[in-house]
Every structure is written in C-alpha cells, then in structure tokens.
C-alpha positions as CSV (number, residue, x, y, z in Angstrom):
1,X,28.6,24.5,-56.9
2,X,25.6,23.7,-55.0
3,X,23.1,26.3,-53.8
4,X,23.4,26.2,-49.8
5,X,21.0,26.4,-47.1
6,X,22.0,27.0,-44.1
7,X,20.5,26.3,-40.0
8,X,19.9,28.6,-37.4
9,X,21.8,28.4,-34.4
10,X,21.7,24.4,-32.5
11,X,19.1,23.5,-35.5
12,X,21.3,20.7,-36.4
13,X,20.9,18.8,-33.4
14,X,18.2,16.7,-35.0
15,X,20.4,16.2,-38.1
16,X,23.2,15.1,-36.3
17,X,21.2,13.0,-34.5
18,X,19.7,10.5,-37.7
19,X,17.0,12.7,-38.8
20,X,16.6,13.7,-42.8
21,X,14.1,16.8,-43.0
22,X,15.0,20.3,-42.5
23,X,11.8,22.1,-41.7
24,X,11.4,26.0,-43.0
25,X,11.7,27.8,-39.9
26,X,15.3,25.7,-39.1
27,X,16.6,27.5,-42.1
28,X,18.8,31.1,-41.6
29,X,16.6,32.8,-44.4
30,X,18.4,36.4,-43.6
31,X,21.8,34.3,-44.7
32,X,20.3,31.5,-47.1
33,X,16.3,32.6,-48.5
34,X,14.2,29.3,-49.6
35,X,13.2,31.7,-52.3
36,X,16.9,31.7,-53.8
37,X,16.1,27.8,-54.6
38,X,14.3,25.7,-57.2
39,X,12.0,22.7,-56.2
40,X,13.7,19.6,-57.2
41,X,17.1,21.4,-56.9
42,X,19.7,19.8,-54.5
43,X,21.1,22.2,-51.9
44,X,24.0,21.7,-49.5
45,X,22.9,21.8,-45.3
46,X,25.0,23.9,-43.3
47,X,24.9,24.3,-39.7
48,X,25.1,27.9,-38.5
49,X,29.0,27.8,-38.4
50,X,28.9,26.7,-41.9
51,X,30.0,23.3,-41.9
52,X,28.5,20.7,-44.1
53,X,26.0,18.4,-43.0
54,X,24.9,16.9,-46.3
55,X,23.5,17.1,-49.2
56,X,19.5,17.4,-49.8
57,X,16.2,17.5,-52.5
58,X,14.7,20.8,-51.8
59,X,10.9,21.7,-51.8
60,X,11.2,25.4,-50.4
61,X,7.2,25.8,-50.7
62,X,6.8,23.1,-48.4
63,X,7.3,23.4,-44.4
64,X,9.6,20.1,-45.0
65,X,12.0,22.1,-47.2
66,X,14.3,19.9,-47.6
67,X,15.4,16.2,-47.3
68,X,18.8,14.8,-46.9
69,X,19.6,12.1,-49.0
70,X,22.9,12.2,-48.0
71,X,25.8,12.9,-45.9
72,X,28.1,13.5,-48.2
73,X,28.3,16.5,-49.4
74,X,29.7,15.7,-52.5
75,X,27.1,13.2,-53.6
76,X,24.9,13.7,-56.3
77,X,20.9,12.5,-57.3
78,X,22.1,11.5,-60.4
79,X,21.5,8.2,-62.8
80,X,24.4,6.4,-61.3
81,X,23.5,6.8,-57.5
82,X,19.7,6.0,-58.2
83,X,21.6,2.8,-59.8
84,X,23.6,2.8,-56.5
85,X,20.5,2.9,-54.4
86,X,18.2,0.8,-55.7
87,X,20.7,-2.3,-55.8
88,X,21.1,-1.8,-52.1
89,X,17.4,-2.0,-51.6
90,X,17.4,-4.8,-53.3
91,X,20.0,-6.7,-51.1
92,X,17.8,-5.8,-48.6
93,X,14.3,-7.2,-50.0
94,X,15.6,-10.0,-51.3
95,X,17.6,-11.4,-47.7
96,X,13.8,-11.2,-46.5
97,X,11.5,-12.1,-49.5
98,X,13.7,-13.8,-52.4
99,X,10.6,-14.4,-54.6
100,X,10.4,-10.8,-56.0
101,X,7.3,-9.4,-54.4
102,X,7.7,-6.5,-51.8
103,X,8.3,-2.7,-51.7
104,X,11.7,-2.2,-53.3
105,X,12.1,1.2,-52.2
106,X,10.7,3.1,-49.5
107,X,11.6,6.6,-49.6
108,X,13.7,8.2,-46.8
109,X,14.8,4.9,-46.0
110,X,16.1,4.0,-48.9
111,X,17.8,7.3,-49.5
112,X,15.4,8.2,-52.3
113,X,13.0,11.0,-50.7
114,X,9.8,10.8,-52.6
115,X,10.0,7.7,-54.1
116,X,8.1,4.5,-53.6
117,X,8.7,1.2,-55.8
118,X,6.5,-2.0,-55.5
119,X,8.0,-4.9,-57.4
120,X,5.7,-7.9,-58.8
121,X,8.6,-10.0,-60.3
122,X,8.5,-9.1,-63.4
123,X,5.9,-5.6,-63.2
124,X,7.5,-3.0,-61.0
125,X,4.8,-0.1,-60.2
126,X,6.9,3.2,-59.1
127,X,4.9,6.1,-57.7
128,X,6.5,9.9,-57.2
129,X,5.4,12.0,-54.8
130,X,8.0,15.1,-55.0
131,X,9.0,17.6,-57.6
132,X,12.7,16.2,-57.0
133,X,11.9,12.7,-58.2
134,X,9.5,13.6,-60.9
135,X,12.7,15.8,-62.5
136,X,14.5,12.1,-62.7
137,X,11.8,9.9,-63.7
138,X,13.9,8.7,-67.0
139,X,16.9,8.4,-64.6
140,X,14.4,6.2,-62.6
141,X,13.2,3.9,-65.1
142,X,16.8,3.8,-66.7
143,X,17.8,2.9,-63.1
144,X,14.8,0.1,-62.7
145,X,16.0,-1.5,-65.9
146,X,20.1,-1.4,-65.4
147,X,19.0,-3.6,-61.8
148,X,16.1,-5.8,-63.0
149,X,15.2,-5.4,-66.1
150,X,11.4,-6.3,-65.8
151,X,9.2,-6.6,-68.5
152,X,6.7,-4.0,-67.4
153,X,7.2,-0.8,-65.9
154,X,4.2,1.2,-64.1
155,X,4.1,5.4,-63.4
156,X,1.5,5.2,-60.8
157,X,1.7,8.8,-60.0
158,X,-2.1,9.6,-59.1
159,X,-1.7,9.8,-55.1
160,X,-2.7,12.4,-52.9
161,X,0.9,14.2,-52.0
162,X,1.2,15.0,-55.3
163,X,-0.7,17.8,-55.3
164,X,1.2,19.0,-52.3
165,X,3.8,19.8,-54.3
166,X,1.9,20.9,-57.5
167,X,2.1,18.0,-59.7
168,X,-0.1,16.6,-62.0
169,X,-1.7,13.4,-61.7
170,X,-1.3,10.2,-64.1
171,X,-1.0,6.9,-64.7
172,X,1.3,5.8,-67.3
173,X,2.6,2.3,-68.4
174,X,6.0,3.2,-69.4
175,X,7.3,-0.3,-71.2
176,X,5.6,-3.1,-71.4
177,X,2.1,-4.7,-71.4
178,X,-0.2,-5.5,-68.2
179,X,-3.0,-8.1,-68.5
180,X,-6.1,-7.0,-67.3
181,X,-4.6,-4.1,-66.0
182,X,-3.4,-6.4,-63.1
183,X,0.1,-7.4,-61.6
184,X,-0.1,-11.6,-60.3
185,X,2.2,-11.5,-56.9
186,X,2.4,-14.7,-54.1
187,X,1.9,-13.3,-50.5
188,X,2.1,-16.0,-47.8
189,X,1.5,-19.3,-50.0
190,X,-1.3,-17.2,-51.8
191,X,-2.0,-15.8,-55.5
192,X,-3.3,-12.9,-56.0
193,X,-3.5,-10.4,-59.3
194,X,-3.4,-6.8,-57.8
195,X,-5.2,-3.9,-59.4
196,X,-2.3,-1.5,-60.1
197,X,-3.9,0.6,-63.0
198,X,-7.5,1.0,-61.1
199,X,-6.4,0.3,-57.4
200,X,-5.8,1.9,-54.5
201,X,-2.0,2.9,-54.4
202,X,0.6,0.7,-56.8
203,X,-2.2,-1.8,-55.9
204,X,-1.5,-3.6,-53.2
205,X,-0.6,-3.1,-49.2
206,X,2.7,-5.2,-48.6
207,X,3.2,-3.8,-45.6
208,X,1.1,-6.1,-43.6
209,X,3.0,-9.2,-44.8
210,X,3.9,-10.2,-41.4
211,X,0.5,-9.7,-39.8
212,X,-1.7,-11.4,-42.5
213,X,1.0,-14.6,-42.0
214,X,0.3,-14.5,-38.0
215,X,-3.0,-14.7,-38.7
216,X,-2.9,-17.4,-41.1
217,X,-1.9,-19.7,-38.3
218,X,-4.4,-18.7,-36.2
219,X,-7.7,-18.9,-38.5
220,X,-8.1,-22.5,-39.0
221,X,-11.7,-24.1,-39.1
222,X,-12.8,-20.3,-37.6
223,X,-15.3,-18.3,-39.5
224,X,-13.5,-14.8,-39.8
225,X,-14.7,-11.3,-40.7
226,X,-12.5,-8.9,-42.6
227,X,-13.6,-5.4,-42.6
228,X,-12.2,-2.5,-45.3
229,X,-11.1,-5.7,-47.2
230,X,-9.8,-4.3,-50.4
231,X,-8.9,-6.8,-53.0
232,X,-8.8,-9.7,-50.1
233,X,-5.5,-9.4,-48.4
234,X,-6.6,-11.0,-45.5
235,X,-9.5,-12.8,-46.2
236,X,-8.6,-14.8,-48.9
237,X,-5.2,-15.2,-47.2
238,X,-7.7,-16.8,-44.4
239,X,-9.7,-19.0,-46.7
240,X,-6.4,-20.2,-48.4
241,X,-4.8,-21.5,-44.6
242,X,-8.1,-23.2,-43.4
243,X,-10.8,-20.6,-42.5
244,X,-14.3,-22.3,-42.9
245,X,-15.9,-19.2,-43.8
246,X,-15.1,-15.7,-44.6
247,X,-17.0,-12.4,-45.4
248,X,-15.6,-9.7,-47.1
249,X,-16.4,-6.0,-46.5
250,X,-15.9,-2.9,-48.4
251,X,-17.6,0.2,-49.8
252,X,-16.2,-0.6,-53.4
253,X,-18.1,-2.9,-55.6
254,X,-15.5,-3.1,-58.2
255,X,-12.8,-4.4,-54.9
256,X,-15.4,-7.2,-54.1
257,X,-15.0,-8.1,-57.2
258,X,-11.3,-8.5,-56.8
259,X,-11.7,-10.1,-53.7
260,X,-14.3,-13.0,-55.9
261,X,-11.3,-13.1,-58.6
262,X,-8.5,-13.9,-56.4
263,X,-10.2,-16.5,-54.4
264,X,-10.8,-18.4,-57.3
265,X,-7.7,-18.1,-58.1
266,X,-6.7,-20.0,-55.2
267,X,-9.5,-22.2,-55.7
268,X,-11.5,-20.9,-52.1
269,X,-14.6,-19.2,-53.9
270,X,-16.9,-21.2,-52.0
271,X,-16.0,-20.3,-48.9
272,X,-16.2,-16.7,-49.5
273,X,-19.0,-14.2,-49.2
274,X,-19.1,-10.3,-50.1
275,X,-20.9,-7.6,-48.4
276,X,-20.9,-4.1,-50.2
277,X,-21.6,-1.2,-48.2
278,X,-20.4,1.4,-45.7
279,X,-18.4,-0.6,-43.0
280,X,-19.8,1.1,-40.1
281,X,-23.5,0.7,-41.6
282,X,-22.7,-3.0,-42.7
283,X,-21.2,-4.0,-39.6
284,X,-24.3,-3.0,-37.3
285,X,-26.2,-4.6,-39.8
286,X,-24.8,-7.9,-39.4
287,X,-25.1,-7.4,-35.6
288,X,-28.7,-7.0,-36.1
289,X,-28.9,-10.1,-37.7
290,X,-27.1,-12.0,-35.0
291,X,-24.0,-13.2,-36.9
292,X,-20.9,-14.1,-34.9
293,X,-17.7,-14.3,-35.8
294,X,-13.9,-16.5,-34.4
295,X,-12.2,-13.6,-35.8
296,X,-13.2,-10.0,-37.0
297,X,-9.8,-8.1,-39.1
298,X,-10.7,-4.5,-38.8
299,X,-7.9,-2.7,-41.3
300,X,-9.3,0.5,-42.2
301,X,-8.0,3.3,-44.5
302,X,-6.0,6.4,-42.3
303,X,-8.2,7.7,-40.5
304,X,-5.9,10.3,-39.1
305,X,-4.5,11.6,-42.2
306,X,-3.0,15.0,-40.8
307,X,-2.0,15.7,-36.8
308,X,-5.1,18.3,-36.8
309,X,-7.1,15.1,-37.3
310,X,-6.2,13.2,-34.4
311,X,-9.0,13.7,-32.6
312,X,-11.6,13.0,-34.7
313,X,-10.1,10.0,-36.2
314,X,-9.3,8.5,-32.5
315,X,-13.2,8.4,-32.5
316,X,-13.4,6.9,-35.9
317,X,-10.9,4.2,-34.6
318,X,-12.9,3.5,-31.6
319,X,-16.5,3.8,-33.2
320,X,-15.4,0.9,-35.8
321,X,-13.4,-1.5,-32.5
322,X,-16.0,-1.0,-30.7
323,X,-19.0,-2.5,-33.2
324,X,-16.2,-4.9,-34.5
325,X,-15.8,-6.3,-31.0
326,X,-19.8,-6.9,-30.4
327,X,-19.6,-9.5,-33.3
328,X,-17.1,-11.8,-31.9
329,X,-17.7,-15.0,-30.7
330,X,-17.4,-15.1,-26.6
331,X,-14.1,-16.1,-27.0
332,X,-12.8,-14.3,-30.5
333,X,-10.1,-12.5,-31.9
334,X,-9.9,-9.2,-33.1
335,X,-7.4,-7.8,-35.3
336,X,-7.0,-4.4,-35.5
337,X,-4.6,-2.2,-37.5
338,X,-4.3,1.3,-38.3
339,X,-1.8,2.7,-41.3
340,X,-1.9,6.3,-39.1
341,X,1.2,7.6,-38.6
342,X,-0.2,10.2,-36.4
343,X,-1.7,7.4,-33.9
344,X,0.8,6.8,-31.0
345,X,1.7,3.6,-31.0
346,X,0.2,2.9,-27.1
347,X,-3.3,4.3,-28.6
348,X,-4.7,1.3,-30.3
349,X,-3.9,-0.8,-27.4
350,X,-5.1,1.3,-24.9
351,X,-8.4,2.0,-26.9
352,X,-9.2,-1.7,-27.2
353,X,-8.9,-2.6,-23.0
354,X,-11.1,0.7,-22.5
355,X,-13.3,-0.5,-25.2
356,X,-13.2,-4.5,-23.4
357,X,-14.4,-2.6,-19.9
358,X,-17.1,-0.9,-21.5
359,X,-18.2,-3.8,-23.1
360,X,-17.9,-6.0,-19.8
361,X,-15.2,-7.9,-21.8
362,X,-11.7,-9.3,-20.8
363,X,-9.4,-8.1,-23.4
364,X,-6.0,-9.7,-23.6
365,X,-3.4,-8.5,-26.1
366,X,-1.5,-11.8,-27.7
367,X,0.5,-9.5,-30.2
368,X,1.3,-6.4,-31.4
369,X,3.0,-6.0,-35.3
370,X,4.3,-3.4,-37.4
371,X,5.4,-3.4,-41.2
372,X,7.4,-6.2,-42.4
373,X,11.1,-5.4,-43.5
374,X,10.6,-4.1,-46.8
375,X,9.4,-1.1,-45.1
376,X,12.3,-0.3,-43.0
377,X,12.2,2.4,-39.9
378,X,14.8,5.4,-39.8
379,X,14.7,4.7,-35.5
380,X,15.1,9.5,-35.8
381,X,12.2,9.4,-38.1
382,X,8.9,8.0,-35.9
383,X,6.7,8.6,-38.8
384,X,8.6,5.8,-40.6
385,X,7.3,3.8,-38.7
386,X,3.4,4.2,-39.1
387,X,1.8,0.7,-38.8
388,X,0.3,-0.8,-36.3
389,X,-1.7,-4.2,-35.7
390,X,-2.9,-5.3,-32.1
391,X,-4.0,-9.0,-32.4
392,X,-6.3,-9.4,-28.9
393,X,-8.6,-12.3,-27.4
394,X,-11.8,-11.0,-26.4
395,X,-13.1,-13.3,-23.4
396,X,-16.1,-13.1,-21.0
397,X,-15.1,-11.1,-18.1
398,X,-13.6,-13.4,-15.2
C-alpha cells in the first residue's frame, strides 16, 4: 500500500480542474507529514474527505511536493508504464515530425514528471531532473530501447534543477558511440550536428521549430542578424532558404564554431560571418559602425529564470529589443523570443510598441508563435507553455 498524502479542505479544486502539482502548504501535514515520505517515492492524493485523486512522484523537500502522474490510483511508475508512456509520445511526435528529430518526451505532459527525451534518429539524449526519475533511470533506458532501439543512448544530466533536488551532475553515454561528441538531426530542410556532450541542454532547442520555418520564408535575398545564436538554429537555417548574408552572435567561442561547422555542412559558409562577444556590447558596436540589417533574431537565454526575477529581467528583455530594433533597416523585421516562463505572454508584445514609440517607429505585429507540438501545453499548467516569439515590422512612423 501506497503512502498517502492528503489536501486540506477545497485544495483539490486545482486538481480536479487539470492541474498535476500539489504544492506543500495544500497538504494536511497534522493528518499526512511530508516528512513521513521518501523523495522519489510514489504517494496516493487524497482530498480532505479521503477520496482518491491519483497517484503521484513525491519530492517532500520541495514546495512542489508532489506531481501526479496519474489519475489512477492504482497505477504504478514502473518499467512497463514508462514503456506505456513513451510509445504514446511517440504517436504523438511522429503524426507531427515523422523523420525522428523532436523532443520525445516532455515531462508533465507526457505523464513522466522530471523527464525530458530529445531523439536524433538514431541518438536519443534523456536528461533527469528529479529524484523520482533518477531512481528509474535503468527502467528508462530499458524503456528507450523496448520502443526504439537506437544505437546511442545519452545521460545528459548536468542541468541546473538538479541540484534543486540534491542530485549530482554527469554526463554519461550509456550505449553506444557519438562521433565528435555530436548528434546530426535535419530541422526545416537543414543539417546540422548538435553538441550534446558539450552543449547547452541535450544540445539543441527544438522548440522553436515552427518559428525558425516562418522565418525561413520570410528571409530571402535579406541580410539577417541573429543574436544569442548558439550553434546556428536560425541563422544557418536563414542562409540555407536564401538569406544573402548572415552574422552570427554569441558570447561562446566554441558555439561560433558550431555555427562555422554546420553551415558548411549545408554548404552556406560563405555567406556567414561570426561575431564573439557579449551581445549587448556587440550589438552597440555594430550600431556604431553603421551596419543595418532586413531582419535582426533576438533569442536570448531566460532572462527571468525565477518569478523574483521578473523585474529585472523585463529590463534585460527591453535593453536587448530596444538596441536590436536601432539596427534594422527602415523597414525590417525583428524577431524576438523569450524561453521565460515567468514572462506573461502580452509582455513581449506590449514592450516592443512602447519600445517602436520611443523610438519614433511604427511597430506592427505580423505573428506571434509558441513551441511547436513536440512540446505540448497542459491548458491547467500555464508554465507549460513558456515560449514565446513576436515576429514585427518596424516602419517609419506614418
């Protein structure tokens, strides 16, 4: 028999209404103590009358104590329901993107709290990020190989909410070989080898799919400015659908030299050029030196990491628009996109027209996007859905 946990009075409303996380004050500690259970364990959610409402992962250190993963009481996280789960992800991924690159499994959506899967055809790249899920990690891979059987698995388990809940950090390829450390994937007509031994994440970003391809239609003979660029995600996605020029900027060195790779290997090298530095600092500088650009792709790292940060990181957001939107052409586009969770989704928007008036510029919003489907939303859980890109023309005032 399961542990139990159960709610205070009317705490289940949330639950019952298609939310997953029971917070620590919810919980009736006089009845049920979080100190009674194990991180990792699995606990039965009760409401205060003592009725079921699922089953759930536990991390009673955390103020998200616990995560449904489902509503079945009588479920278990065991080998055969990993098995279970990830085949239904994969039914899912593959009706969107049948040539086996996209994020297989995207944790509260996919029913596996604390676990995040990036498939590469044949490399899949999984990264943990609870106690719960680092207890199964044979159960995962066993899992990975009973619904694929790829010939290189990846433990990429060196992020940040790891140490959240007191795990250790490593990176550990778990069966197979890599070459070069590097996982090729196709994104939108375009090659690319992502870093997922010395990159950021499993290595790449999939979930800007969508808004690199609406972009791709829009970038022909245009000279185009992507800023934070990683490993090239956008910008050799540019050169590859026309672009007659693209610069590249980022504070790593060792990304530029990514970005140089996997334009060669779609054979745009020459169209390419690289600026290492600071983006703020490089982005002034090229204002100084009068360039001007169709199209400037501003896709920086979280800047809002935590909700205390919110206010400081709407500055950062506006700070790096606004010297973005002084390098445009009279008539350009900007692109901007934030990976914030914590950043309403009005914000960005709303920051780019005050931005325009300050400016003395017209600023007209074409289209907004999100993730792409391999990143699915729980419509309860807002923080599921975290992305945003605002694609606006930037015209002379009328």
């Amino acid at each position: 028999m399961l542990p139990v946990l159960r709610l205070k009075a009317k705490a289940e409303r949330r639950l019952k209404g298609g939310h997953l996380w029971v917070y620590s004050n919810e919980v009736d500690t006089a009845q049920t103590p979080l100190k009674s259970v194990s991180a990792g364990s699995e606990v039965i959610i009760e409401t205060s009358a003592g009725k079921a409402l699922g089953v759930a992962v536990a991390s009673p250190e955390q103020l998200i104590c616990a995560r449904l993963f489902s509503r079945d009481a009588s479920a278990r996280l065991d080998g055969s329901q990993i098995v279970h789960r990830l085949k239904i992800a994969l039914s899912s991924r593959e009706l969107w993107y049948p040539h086996g690159c996209y994020r297989w499994v995207y944790g509260d959506s996919d029913g596996l709290p604390g676990l995040v899967i990036d498939r590469f055809g044949d490399v899949v790249v999984v990264q943990i990020s609870s106690v719960a899920m680092e207890l199964r990690r044979q159960d995962i891979a066993d899992a990975i190989n009973k619904v694929v059987k790829p010939e290189c698995i990846v433990f990429k388990n060196d992020g940040k909410l790891r140490a959240v809940e007191g795990l250790p950090e490593y990176v550990d390829v778990i069966q197979g070989e890599l070459e070069d450390d590097c996982a090729p994937l196709v994104e939108n007509d375009t090659r690319f080898m992502a870093p997922v031994i010395h990159g950021q994440k499993t290595g790449w970003f999939y979930d800007h799919r969508e808004n690199r391809a609406q972009l791709n239609r829009l970038v022909k003979g245009k000279r185009v400015l992507d800023v934070f660029s990683y490993i090239g995600g956008w910008g050799v996605q540019a050169a590859n659908h026309g672009a007659a020029e693209v610069h590249c900027v980022d504070a790593s060195g060792q990304a530029l030299d990514w970005v140089e790779q996997n334009a060669a290997l779609n054979g745009v090298e020459e169209k390419m050029h690289c600026w290492e530095g600071d983006a703020f600092t490089a982005l002034k500088q090229l204002r100084d030196n009068g360039e001007r650009f169709d199209v400037v792709v501003v896709d920086p790292p979280a800047f809002i990491p935590r909700r205390k940060d919110i206010k400081a990181g709407e500055q950062a957001y506006k700070r790096i628009n606004q010297i973005a939107m002084r390098l445009l052409s009279k008539d350009g586009l900007i692109v901007s996109g934030s990976c914030s969770m914590h950043l309403a989704e009005d914000r960005l928007p709303d920051m780019l027209r005050n931005l325009g008036r300050e400016l003395d510029r017209e600023v007209l919003i074409q289209h907004v996007g999100s993730q792409g489907a391999d990143h699915p939303v729980i419509p309860a859980i807002p923080e599921t859905r975290y992305l945003k890109a605002v694609f606006a023309r930037v015209l002379p005032t009328r």
